[in-house]
N, C-alpha and C positions, 0 to 999 in steps of 0.2 A: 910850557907846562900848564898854562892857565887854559890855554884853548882844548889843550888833550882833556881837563879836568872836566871843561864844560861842553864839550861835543861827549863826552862819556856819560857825562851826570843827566843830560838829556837826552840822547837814546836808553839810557838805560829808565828813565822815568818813561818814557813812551812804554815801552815792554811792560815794565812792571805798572803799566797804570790800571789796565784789564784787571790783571790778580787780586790788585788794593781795591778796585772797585768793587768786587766779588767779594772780597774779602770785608769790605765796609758797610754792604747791603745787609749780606748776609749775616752780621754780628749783630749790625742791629734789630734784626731780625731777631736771633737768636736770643737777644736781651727783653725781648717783648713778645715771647714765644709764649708767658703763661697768662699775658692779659686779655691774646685773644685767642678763642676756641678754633680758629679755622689753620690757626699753625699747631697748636697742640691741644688735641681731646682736651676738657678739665677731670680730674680724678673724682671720680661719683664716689658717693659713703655708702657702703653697706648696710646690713641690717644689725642692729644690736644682738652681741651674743659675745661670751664667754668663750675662751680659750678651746674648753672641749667641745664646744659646740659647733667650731670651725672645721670647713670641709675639708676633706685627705686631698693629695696631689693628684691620685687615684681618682677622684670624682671629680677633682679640678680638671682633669684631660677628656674624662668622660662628657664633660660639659662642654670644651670646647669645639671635640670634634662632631658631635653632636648637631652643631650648629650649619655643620658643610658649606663651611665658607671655604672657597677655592684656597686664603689662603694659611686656613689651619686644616691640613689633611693629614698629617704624621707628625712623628715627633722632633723631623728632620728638619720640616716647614718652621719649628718653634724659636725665635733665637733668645729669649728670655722670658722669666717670668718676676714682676716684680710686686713685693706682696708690701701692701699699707697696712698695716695692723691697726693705726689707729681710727682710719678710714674702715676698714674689714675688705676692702677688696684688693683681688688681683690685678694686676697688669699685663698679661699673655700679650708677646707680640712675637710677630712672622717677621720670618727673613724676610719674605716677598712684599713689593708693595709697603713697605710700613705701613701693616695693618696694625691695631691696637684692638682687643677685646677684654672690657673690663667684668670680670665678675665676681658677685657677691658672694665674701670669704665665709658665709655663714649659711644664708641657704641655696647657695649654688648657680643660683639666679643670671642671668646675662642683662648687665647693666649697662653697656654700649658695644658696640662696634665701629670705629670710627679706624680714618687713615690718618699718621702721624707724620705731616710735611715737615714739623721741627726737626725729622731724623733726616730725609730728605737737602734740608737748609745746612742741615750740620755737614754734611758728608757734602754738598757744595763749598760751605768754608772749610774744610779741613783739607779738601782737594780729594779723597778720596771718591768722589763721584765720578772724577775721571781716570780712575784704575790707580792701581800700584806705583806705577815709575810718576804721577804726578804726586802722589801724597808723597813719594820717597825722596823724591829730587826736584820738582819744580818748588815745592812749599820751605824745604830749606835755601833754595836758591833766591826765592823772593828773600827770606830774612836778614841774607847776606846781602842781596840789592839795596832792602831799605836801608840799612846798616852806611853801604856804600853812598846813597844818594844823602844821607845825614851827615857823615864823615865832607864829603864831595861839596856839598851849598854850601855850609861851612866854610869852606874853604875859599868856596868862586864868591863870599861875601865877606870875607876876614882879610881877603888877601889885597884886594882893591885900596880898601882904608887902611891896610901894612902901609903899600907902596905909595898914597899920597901923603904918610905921613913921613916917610923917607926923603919925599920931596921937600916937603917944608923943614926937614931939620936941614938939606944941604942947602935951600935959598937962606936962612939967618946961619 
């Protein structure tokens, strides 16, 4: 049993070493994603103004298409918008590319366009970068792995010290 435990626990840590590494890079990554600008735009401030003074959604879109960046062309190209009130600006970002365009929620202004590689890192560690059947079945199957190979050392280190202690109770 001991040898099945640890030829299993070590192929299976070879396989899942890739995943953890990926999965380790990219956390930390994603943990340091707002210190530096080149994984994630920083959110620019706005201009000062009042409630009604803030642009319509209607001139929010006029503004970005305006811009004819390849990737704001329709409203299909858009996959969110995310609005800071307390900053005054928008967050428009494209399906394509994680692009980011920020603009200013008061006079309509374009305050950056940058590409957002934290969405990129994120969709490496979640496994979605490499389609469906990996986010669906390889990322729970690692969980189960790790799971396994913590259960498993455990064992190929508990069990050693079981069985010399076996010995010494049968020699006294």
């Amino acid at each position: 049993m001991y040898k099945v435990f640890r030829d299993t626990h070590k192929w299976t840590g070879i396989i899942l070493a890739v995943v953890l590494i990926n999965l380790s890079v990219t956390g930390f990554l994603l943990l340091l994603k707002k210190d530096f600008d080149w994984i994630q735009p920083p959110t620019r401030k706005g201009a000062a103004g009042e409630i009604a003074h803030f642009i319509t959604v209607q001139q929010l879109f006029s503004v970005v298409f305006a811009q004819d960046h390849p990737d704001f062309r329709s409203l299909e190209d858009i996959d969110r918008i995310d609005f800071r009130p307390g900053k005054r600006v928008h967050k428009v970002r494209s399906v394509h590319g994680n692009s980011e365009m920020q603009i200013d929620a008061v006079t309509g202004e374009v305050l950056g366009i940058a590409t957002r590689n934290s969405d990129l890192i994120e969709n490496l560690h979640d496994g979605s970068f490499f389609g469906r059947p990996a986010w669906r079945w390889l990322m729970p199957a690692t969980a189960i792995g790790v799971l396994f190979l913590t259960a498993s050392g455990l064992y190929l280190w508990i069990q050693p010290l079981w069985r010399r202690r076996q010995r010494r109770r049968r020699v006294l």
